[in-house]
C-alpha positions in Angstrom: 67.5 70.8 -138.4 70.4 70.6 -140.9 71.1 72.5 -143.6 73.4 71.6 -146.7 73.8 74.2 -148.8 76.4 73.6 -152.1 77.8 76.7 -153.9 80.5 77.0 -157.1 78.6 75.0 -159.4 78.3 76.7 -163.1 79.4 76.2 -167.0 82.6 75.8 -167.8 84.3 74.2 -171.3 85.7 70.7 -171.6 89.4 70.3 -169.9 88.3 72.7 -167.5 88.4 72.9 -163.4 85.3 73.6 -161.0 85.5 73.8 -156.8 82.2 72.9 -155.2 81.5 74.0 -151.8 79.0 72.5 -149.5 78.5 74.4 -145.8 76.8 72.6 -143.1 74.2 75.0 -141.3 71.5 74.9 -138.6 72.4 72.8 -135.1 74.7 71.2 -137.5 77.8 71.3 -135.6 78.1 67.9 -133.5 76.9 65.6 -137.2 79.1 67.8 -139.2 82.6 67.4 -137.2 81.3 63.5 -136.4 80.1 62.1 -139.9 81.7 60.8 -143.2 80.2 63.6 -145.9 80.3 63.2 -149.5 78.9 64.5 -152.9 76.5 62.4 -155.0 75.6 63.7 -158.6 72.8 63.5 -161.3 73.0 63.7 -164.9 69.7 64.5 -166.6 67.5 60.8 -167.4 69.9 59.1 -164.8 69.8 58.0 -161.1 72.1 59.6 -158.6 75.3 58.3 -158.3 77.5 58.1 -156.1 80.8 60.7 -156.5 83.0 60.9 -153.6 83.5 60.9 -149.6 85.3 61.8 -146.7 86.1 60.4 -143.3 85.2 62.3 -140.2 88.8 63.7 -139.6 89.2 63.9 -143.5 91.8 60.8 -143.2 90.0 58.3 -145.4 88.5 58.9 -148.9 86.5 57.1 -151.3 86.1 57.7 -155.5 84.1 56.6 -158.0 86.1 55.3 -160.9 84.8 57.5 -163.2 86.7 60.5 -161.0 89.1 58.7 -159.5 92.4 60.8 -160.3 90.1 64.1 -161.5 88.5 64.8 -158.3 89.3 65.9 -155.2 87.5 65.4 -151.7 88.7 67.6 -148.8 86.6 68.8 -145.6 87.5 72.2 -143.2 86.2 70.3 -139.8 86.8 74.3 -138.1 84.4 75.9 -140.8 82.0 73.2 -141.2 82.5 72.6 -145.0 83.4 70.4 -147.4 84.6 70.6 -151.2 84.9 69.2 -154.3 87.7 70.1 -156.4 86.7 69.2 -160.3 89.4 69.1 -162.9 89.5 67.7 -166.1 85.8 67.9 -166.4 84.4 66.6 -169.8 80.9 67.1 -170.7 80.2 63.4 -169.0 80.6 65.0 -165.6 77.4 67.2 -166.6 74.7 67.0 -163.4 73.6 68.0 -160.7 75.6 67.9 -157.7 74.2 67.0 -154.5 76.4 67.0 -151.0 75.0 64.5 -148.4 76.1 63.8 -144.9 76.4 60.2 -144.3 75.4 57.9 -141.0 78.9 56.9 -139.5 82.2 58.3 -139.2 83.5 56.6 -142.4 81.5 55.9 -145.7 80.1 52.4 -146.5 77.3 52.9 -148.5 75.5 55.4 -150.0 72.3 54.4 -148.1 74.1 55.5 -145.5 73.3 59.3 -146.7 71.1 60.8 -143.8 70.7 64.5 -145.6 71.3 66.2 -148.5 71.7 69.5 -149.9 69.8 71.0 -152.6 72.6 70.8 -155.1 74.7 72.7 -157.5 74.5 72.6 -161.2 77.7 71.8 -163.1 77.4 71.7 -166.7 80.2 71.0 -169.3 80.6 72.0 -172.1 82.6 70.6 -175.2 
């Protein structure tokens, strides 16, 4: 069974920088080194949406627009994590953030997403 666990979530003011954590656990080790991962978020009244991903060697990324340039997508392949760096976080960035584990090497879709973590709250203030 994997496990997706996110950490580094919190409250921090407008301008401000957040790094999100996500550690793959459980017999975890073969999807993790093997699969495009990614973070999805959730604002409060909204559907998920998607945020950011990685290739399986960390050589290909993909953005939403609305972070593209702010955010950062980066995986450790040896320690079975991945991260988020945040900056320039305004209080639109406000949500839930979820870290998923995608079907494939390299990210096409977000239907793609074969698990999730339980997420992180990030909120934002101004």
């Amino acid at each position: 069974q994997v496990q997706l666990v996110e950490s580094g979530g919190g409250l921090v003011q407008a301008g401000g920088s957040l790094r999100l954590s996500c550690a793959a656990s459980g017999a975890s080790g073969v999807l993790f080194s093997n699969n495009a991962m990614g973070w999805f978020r959730q604002a409060p009244g909204k559907e998920r949406e998607f945020v950011a991903a990685i290739s399986w060697n960390g050589a290909s990324t993909n953005y939403a627009d609305s972070v593209k340039g702010r955010f950062t997508i980066s995986r450790d392949r040896a320690k079975n994590t991945v991260a988020l760096q945040l900056n320039s976080l305004t209080p639109e960035d406000t949500a839930v953030y979820y870290c998923a584990a995608f079907r494939g090497a390299y990210y096409r879709k977000s239907s793609d997403t074969q698990y999730w973590g339980l997420g992180t709250q990030v909120t934002v203030s101004s």
